[in-house]
TORKOL-4160 file (C-alpha; in steps of 0.2 Angstrom, whole numbers, padded with zeros to 4 digits, m for minus):
122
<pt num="1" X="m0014" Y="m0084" Z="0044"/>
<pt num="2" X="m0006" Y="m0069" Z="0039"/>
<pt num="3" X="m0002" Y="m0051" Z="0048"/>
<pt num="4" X="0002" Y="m0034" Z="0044"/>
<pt num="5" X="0007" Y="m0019" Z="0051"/>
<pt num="6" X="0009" Y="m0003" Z="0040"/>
<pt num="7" X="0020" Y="0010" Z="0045"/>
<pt num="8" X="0028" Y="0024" Z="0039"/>
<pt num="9" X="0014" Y="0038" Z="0039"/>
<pt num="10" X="0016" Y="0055" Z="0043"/>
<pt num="11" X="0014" Y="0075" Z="0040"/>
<pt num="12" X="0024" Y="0080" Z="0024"/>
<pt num="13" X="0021" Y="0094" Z="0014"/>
<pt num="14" X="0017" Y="0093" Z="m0005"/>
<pt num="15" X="0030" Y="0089" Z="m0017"/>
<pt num="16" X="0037" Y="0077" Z="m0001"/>
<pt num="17" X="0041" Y="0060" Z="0000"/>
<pt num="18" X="0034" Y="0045" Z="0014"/>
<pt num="19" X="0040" Y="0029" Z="0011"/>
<pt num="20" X="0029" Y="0014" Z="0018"/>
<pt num="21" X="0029" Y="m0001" Z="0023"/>
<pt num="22" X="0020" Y="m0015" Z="0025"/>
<pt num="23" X="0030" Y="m0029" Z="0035"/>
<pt num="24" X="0021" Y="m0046" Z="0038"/>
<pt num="25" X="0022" Y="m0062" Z="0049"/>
<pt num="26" X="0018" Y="m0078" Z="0043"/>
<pt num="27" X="0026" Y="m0092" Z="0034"/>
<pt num="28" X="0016" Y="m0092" Z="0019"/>
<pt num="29" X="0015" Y="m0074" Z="0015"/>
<pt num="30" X="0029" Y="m0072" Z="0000"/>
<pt num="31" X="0017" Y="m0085" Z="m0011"/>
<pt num="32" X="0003" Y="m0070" Z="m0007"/>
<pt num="33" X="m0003" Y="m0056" Z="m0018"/>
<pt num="34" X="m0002" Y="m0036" Z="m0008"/>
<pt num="35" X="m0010" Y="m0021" Z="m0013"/>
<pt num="36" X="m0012" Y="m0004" Z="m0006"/>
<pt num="37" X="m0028" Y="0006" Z="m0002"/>
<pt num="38" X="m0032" Y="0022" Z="0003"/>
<pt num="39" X="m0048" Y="0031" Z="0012"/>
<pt num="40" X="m0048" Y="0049" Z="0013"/>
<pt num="41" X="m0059" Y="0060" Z="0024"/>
<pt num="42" X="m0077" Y="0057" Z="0018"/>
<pt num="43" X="m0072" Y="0046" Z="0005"/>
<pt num="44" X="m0074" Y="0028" Z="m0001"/>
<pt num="45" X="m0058" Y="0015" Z="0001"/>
<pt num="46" X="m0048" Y="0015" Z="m0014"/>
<pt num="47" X="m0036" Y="0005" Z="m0023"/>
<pt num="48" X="m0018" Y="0011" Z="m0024"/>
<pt num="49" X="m0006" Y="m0001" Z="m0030"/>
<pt num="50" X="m0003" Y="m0018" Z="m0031"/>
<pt num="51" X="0011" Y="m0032" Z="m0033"/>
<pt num="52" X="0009" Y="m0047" Z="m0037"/>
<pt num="53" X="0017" Y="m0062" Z="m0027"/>
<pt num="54" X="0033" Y="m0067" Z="m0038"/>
<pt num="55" X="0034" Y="m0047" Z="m0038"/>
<pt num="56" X="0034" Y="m0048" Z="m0059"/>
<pt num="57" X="0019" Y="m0037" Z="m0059"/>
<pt num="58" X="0013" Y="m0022" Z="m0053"/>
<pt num="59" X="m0002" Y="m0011" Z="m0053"/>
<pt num="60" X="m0007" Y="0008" Z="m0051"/>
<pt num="61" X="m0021" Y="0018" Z="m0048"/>
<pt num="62" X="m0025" Y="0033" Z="m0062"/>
<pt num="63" X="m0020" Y="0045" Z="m0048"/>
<pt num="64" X="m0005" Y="0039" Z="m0042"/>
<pt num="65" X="0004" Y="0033" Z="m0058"/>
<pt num="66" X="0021" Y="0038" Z="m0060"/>
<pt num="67" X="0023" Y="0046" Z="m0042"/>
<pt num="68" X="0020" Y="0030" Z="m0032"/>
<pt num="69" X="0032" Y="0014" Z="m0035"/>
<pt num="70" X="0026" Y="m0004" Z="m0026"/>
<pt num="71" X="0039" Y="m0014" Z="m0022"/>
<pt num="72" X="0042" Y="m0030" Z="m0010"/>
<pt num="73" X="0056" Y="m0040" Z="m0003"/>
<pt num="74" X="0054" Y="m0055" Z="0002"/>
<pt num="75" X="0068" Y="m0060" Z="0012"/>
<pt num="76" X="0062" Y="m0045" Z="0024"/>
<pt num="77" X="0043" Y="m0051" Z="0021"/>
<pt num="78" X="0041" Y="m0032" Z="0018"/>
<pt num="79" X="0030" Y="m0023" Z="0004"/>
<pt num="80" X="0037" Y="m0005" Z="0002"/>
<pt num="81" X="0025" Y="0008" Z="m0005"/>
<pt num="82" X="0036" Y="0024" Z="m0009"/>
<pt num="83" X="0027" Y="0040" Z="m0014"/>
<pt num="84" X="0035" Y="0056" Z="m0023"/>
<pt num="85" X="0029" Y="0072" Z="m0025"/>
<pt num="86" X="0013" Y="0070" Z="m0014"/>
<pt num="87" X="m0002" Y="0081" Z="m0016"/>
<pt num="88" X="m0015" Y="0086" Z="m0004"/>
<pt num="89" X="m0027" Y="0075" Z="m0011"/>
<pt num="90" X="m0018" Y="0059" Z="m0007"/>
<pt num="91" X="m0022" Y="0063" Z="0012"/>
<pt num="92" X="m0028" Y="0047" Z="0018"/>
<pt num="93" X="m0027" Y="0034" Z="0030"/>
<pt num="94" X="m0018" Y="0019" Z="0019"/>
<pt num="95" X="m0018" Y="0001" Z="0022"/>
<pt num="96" X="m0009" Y="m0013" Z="0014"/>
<pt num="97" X="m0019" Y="m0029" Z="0014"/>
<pt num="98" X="m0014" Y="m0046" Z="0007"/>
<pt num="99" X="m0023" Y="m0059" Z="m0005"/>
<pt num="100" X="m0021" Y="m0077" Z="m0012"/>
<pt num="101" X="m0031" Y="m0071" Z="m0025"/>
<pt num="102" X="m0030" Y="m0059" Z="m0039"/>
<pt num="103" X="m0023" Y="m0043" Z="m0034"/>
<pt num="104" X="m0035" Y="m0030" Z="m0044"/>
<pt num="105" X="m0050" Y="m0037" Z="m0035"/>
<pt num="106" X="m0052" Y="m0029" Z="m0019"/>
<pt num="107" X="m0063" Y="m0041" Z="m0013"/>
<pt num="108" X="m0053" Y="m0053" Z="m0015"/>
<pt num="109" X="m0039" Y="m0048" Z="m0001"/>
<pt num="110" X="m0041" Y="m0060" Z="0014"/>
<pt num="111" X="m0030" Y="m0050" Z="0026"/>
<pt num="112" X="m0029" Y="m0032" Z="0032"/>
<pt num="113" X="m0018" Y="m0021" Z="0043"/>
<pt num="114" X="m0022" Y="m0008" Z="0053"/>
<pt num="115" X="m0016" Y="0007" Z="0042"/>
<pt num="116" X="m0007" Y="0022" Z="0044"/>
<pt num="117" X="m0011" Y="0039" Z="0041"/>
<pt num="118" X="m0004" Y="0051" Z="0029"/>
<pt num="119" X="m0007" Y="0068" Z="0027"/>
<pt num="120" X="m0001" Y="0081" Z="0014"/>
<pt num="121" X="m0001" Y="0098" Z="0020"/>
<pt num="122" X="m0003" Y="0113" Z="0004"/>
């Protein structure tokens, strides 16, 4: 059994930065997979980024590609989503989930956490 709790959210406004994080409990949760999603107002869930569970890979949306960096550290069973130069458009409430699987597949995450909401002001 895995848990996670995001936090880290907040007002910025654009061209900011938020760091998130994504810190977890259980013992088994540094062989598991974590990815970041995203739901804005109206809006279908989203994939944001991903790391894989050795933290050799990583993954990006289109959107988010060279302003967002995933990172995790294990000793601290914390994932870290930093995000520069935020937009409006990224206005969502994010959530970080884990998976034992592969971490591009969002139906393949077995645990979620609550999320946390960001909002970019213009």
């Amino acid at each position: 059994q895995v848990q996670l709790v995001e936090s880290g959210g907040g007002l910025v406004q654009a061209g900011g930065s938020l760091r998130l994080s994504c810190a977890a409990s259980g013992r088994t949760f540094s062989t598991y997979g974590v990815g970041w999603f995203r739901q804005g107002p109206g809006k279908d869930r989203e994939f944001v980024a991903a790391i894989n569970w050795s933290a050799t890979m990583t993954y990006y949306a289109d959107s988010v590609k060279g302003r967002f960096t995933i990172s995790r550290d294990k000793t601290k069973n914390t994932v870290f989503l930093q995000m520069n130069n935020l937009k409006p458009e990224d206005t969502a409430v994010y959530y970080c989930a884990a998976t034992s699987g592969r971490v591009t597949r969002a139906r393949e995450y077995d645990y979620w956490g609550q999320g946390t909401q960001v909002t970019v002001s213009s």
